[in-house]
C-alpha positions in Angstrom: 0.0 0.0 0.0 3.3 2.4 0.9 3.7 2.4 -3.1 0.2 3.2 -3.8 -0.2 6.0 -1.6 3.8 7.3 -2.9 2.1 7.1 -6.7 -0.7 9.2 -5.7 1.5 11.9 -3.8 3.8 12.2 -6.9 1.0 12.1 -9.5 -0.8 14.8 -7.0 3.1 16.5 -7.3 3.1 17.0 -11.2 -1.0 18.4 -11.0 0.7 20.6 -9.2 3.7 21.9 -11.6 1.7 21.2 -14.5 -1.2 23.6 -13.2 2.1 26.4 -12.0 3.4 25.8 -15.6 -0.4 26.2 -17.2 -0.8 29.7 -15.0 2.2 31.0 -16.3 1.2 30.8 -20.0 -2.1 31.7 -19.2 -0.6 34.9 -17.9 1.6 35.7 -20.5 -1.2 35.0 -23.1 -3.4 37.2 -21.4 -0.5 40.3 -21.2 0.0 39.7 -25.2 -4.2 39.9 -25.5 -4.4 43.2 -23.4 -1.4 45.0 -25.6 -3.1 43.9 -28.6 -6.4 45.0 -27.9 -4.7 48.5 -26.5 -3.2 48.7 -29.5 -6.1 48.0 -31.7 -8.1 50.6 -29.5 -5.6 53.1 -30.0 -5.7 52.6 -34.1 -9.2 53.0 -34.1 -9.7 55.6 -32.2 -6.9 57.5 -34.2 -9.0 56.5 -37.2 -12.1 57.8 -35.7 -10.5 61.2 -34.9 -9.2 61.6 -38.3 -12.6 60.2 -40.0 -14.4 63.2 -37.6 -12.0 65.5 -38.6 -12.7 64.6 -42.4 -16.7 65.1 -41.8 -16.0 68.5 -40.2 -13.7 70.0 -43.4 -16.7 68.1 -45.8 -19.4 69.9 -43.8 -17.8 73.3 -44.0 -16.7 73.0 -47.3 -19.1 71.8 -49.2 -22.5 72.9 -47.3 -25.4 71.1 -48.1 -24.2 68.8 -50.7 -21.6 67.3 -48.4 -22.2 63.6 -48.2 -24.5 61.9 -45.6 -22.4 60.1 -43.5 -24.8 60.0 -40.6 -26.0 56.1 -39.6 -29.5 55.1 -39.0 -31.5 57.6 -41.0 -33.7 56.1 -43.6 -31.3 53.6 -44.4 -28.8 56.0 -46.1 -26.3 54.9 -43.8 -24.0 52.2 -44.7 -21.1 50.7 -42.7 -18.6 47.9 -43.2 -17.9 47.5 -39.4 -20.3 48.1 -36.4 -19.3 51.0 -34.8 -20.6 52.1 -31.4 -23.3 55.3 -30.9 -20.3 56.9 -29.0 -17.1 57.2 -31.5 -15.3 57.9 -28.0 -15.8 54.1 -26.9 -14.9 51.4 -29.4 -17.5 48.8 -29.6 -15.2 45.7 -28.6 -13.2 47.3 -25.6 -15.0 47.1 -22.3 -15.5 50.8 -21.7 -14.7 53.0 -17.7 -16.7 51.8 -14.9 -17.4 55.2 -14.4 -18.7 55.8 -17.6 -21.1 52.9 -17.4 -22.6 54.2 -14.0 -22.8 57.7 -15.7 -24.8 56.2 -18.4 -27.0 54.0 -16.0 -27.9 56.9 -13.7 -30.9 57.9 -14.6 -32.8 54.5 -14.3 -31.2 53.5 -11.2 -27.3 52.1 -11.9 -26.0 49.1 -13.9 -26.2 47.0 -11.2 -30.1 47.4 -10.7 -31.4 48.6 -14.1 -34.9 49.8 -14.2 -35.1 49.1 -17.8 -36.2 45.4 -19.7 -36.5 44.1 -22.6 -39.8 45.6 -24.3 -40.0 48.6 -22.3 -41.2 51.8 -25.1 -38.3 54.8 -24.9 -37.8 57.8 -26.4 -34.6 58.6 -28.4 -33.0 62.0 -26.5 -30.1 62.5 -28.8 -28.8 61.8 -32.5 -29.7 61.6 -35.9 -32.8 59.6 -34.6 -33.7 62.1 -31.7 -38.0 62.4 -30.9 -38.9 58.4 -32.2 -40.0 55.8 -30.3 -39.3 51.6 -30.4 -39.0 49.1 -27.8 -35.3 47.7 -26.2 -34.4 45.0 -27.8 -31.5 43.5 -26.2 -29.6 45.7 -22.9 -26.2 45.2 -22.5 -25.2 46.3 -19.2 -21.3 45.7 -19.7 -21.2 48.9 -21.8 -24.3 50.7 -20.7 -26.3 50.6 -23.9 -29.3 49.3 -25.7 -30.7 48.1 -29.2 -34.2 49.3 -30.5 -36.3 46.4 -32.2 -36.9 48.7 -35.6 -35.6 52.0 -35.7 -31.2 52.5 -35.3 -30.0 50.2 -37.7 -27.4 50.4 -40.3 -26.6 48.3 -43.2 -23.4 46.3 -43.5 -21.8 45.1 -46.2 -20.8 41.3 -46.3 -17.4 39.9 -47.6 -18.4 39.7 -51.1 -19.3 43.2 -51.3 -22.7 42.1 -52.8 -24.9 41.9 -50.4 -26.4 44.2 -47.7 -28.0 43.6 -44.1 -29.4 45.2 -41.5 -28.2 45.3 -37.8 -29.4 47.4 -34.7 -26.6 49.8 -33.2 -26.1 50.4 -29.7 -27.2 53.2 -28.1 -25.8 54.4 -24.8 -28.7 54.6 -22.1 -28.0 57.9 -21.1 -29.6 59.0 -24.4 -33.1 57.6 -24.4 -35.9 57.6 -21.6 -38.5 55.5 -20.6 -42.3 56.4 -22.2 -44.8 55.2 -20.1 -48.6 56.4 -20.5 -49.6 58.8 -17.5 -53.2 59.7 -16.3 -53.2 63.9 -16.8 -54.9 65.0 -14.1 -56.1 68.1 -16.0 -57.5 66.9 -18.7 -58.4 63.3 -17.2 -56.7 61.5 -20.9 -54.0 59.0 -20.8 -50.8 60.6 -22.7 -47.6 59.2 -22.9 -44.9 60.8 -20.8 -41.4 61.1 -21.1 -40.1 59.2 -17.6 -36.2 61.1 -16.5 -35.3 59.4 -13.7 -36.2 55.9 -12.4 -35.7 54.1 -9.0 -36.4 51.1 -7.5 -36.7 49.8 -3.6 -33.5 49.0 -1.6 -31.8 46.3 -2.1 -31.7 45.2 1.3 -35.5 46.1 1.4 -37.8 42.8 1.7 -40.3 43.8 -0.6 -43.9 41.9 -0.8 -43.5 42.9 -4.2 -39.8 41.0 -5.1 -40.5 38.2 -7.8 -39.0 35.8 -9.8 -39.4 35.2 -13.3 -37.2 32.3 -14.2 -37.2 32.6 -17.8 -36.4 35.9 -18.6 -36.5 39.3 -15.7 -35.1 37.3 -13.1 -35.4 38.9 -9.6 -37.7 42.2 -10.4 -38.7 45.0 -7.8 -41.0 48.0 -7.6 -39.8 50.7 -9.8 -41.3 53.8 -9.5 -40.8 57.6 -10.4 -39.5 59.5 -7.6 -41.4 62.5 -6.5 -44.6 61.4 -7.6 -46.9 58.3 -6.7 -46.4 56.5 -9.7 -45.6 52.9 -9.9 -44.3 51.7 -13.3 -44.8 47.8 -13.5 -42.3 46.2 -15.8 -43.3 44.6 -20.1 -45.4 41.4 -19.4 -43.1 38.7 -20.2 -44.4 35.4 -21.8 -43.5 31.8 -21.0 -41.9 30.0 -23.0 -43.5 27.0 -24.3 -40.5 24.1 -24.5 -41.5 20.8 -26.2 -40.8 17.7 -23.9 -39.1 14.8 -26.1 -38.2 11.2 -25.2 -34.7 12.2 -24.0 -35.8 14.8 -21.8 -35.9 14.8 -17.9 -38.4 16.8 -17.1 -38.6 19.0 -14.2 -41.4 16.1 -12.1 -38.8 13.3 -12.7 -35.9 15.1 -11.0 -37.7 16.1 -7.9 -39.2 13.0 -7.3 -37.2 10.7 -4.8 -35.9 7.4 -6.7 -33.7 6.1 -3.8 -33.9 5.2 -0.4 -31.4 4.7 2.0 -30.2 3.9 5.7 -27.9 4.9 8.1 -26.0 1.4 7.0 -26.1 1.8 3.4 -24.0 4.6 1.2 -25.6 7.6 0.5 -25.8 6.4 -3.3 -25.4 3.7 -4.7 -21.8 2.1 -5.5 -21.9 2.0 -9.0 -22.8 6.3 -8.8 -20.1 6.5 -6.5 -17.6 4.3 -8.5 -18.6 7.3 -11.5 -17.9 10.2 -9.3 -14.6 9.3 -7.9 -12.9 7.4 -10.5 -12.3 4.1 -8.9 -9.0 3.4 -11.6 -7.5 7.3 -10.9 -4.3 7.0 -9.9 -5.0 10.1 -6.9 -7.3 7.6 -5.0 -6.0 7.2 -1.7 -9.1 5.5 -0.2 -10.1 1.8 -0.9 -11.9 -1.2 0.1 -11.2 -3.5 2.4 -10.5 -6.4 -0.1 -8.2 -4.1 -2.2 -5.9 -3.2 1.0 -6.1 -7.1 2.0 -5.3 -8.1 -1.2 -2.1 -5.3 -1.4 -1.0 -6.4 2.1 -1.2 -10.4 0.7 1.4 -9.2 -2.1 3.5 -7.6 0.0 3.6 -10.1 2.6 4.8 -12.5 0.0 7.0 -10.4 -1.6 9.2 -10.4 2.0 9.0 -14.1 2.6 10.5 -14.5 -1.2 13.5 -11.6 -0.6 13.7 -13.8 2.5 13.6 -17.0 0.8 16.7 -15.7 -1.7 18.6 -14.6 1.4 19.0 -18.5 2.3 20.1 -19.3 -0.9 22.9 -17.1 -0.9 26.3 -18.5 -2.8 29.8 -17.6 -0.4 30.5 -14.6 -2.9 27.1 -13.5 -2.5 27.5 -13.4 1.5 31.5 -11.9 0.5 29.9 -9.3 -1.6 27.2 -8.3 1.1 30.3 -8.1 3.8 32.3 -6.0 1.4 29.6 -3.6 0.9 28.4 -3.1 4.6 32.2 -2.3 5.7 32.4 0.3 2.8 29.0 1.7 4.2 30.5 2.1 8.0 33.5 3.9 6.7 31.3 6.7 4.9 32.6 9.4 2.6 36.5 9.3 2.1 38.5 12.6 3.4 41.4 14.2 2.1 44.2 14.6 4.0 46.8 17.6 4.1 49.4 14.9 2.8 46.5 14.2 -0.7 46.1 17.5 -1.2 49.9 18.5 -1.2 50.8 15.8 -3.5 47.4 16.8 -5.6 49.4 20.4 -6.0 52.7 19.0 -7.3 51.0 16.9 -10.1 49.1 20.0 -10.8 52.4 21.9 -10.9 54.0 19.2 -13.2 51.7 18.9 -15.9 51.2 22.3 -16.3 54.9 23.0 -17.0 54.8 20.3 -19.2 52.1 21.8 -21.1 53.9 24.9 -21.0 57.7 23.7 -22.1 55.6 21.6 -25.5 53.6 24.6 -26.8 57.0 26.8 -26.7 56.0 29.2 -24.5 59.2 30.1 -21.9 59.1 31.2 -18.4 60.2 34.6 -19.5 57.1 34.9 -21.5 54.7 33.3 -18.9 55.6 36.1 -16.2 55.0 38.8 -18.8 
């Protein structure tokens, strides 16, 4: 069993460096991946400055008949690479923190949004400013949004033949929610442009806290401060999932299909058997017939060394002798007397070298 449990200490040894030696790549990969991607930000954005700078001269040159270069109006625009709403913040480089939260302030912060997926907003700035759509897809990472029909650009594919329409981001700070509002003067239901958003504490226990598995997950009251208004959040259907053959479905896994004692394993062996690996070498813990059986061979294994120790010839018994006396003396010292003699050899053969390559004592001590 001693060699067992030294197999799974060394194999649990090179996990170990391997894992160290894995770390260190992944670190160095990840330092080449960050200068790259600085690097590409930093060419883009130069190209983005100069691109700006190119619209400005156009538009002051040339007046009205300057070229449309704006994105996302009547499908004049035309791009060969998605570019985010904001030319300051590339669309594949995660932008500040800060900037994120600046976006997000108005609905409540990125960490608990007061916006979903269908709720109707306003657009408050751009070539798209005054219309109306509902979010399709929020993207809290950057602090932006895509509208279902209105935003897109086309982009042209590889071939240069063919065209297609994709939604652009839009940072949150520049649309608002549009919720209908009572008007307590004239008693009609308008839509109203909502500001600012907020939504109960998040250490509150609110009555009101639900769970939608499917899609909101954890939701709360959001409401419009300053005023009693309570906005309820887009109606959310279920989604309708078709069981098959293969499936598990959710009644099968929370039914019980094993019962068990305080005698018995907690599972049975064959599950156990797939958890642990019972071939890995890192087992250290077996049965009882395994350790028997390891404790048989070993047991054996003595009486045979034993066994050849009785056989032994008289050079075989000279041999063992020999090698225990060399044992008790230990390391061999060097005495004063070696080490002087050691220095003339030295002393010899270097002269010798000396007087055959032609090189004189004269010479040497220059």
């Amino acid at each position: 069993m001693e060699k067992i449990f030294k197999r799974a200490r060394q194999a649990e040894r090179q996990v170990v460096r391997r894992a160290k030696l894995r770390e260190h790549r992944e670190r160095i990969r990840t330092r080449i991946q960050v200068r790259d991607e600085l690097r590409d930000a930093s060419r883009e954005h130069k190209s983005n400055m100069e691109l700006a700078r190119k619209i400005r001269q156009e538009r002051w040159e040339m007046g009205p008949i300057a070229p449309r270069r704006q994105i996302g109006v009547n499908g004049y625009g035309l791009l060969q690479r998605t570019v985010h709403f904001d030319p300051s913040v590339d669309g594949q480089h995660t932008p500040k923190r800060d900037l994120v939260v600046k976006r997000c302030a108005w609905a409540g912060g990125p960490r608990r949004l007061n916006l979903a997926v269908g709720d109707r907003v306003v657009i408050m700035d751009g070539v798209d400013k005054g219309r109306i759509d509902h979010i399709e897809t929020i993207d809290t990472t950057f602090g932006t949004v895509t509208l279902r029909n209105i935003h897109k650009a086309a982009h042209l594919s590889a071939l240069q033949e063919m065209t297609s329409l994709s939604s652009l981001p839009i940072p949150i700070d520049a649309v608002r929610l549009v919720y209908p509002v009572l008007d307590p003067e004239t008693g009609v239901m308008k839509d109203t442009i909502i500001h600012q958003l907020k939504g109960t504490a998040a250490n509150m226990k609110s009555e009101n806290m639900t769970l939608a598995r499917w899609d909101h997950g954890k939701r709360w009251d959001r409401f419009v401060p300053g005023a009693n208004i309570v906005i309820p959040w887009p109606e959310v259907e279920a989604p309708n999932h078709r069981t098959h053959d293969c499936d598990t479905v959710r009644s099968q896994v929370e039914s019980r299909s094993f019962f068990y004692n305080l005698l018995s394993p907690p599972m049975p062996p064959a599950v156990l058997d797939e958890l642990r690996n019972k071939y890995s070498k890192f087992r250290t813990r077996h049965e009882d017939w395994y350790i028997a059986k390891k404790e048989h061979e070993a047991t054996a294994k003595s009486r045979r060394n034993e066994l050849l120790k009785e056989m032994q010839t008289p050079s075989d018994e000279a041999r063992i002798r020999r090698d225990a006396l060399n044992e008790a003396k230990g390391e061999p010292q060097l005495t004063d007397e070696m080490l002087e003699k050691l220095g003339e050899i030295i002393a010899q053969t270097k002269a010798v070298s000396l007087k055959d390559s032609g090189v004189s004592e004269v010479e040497k001590s220059q």
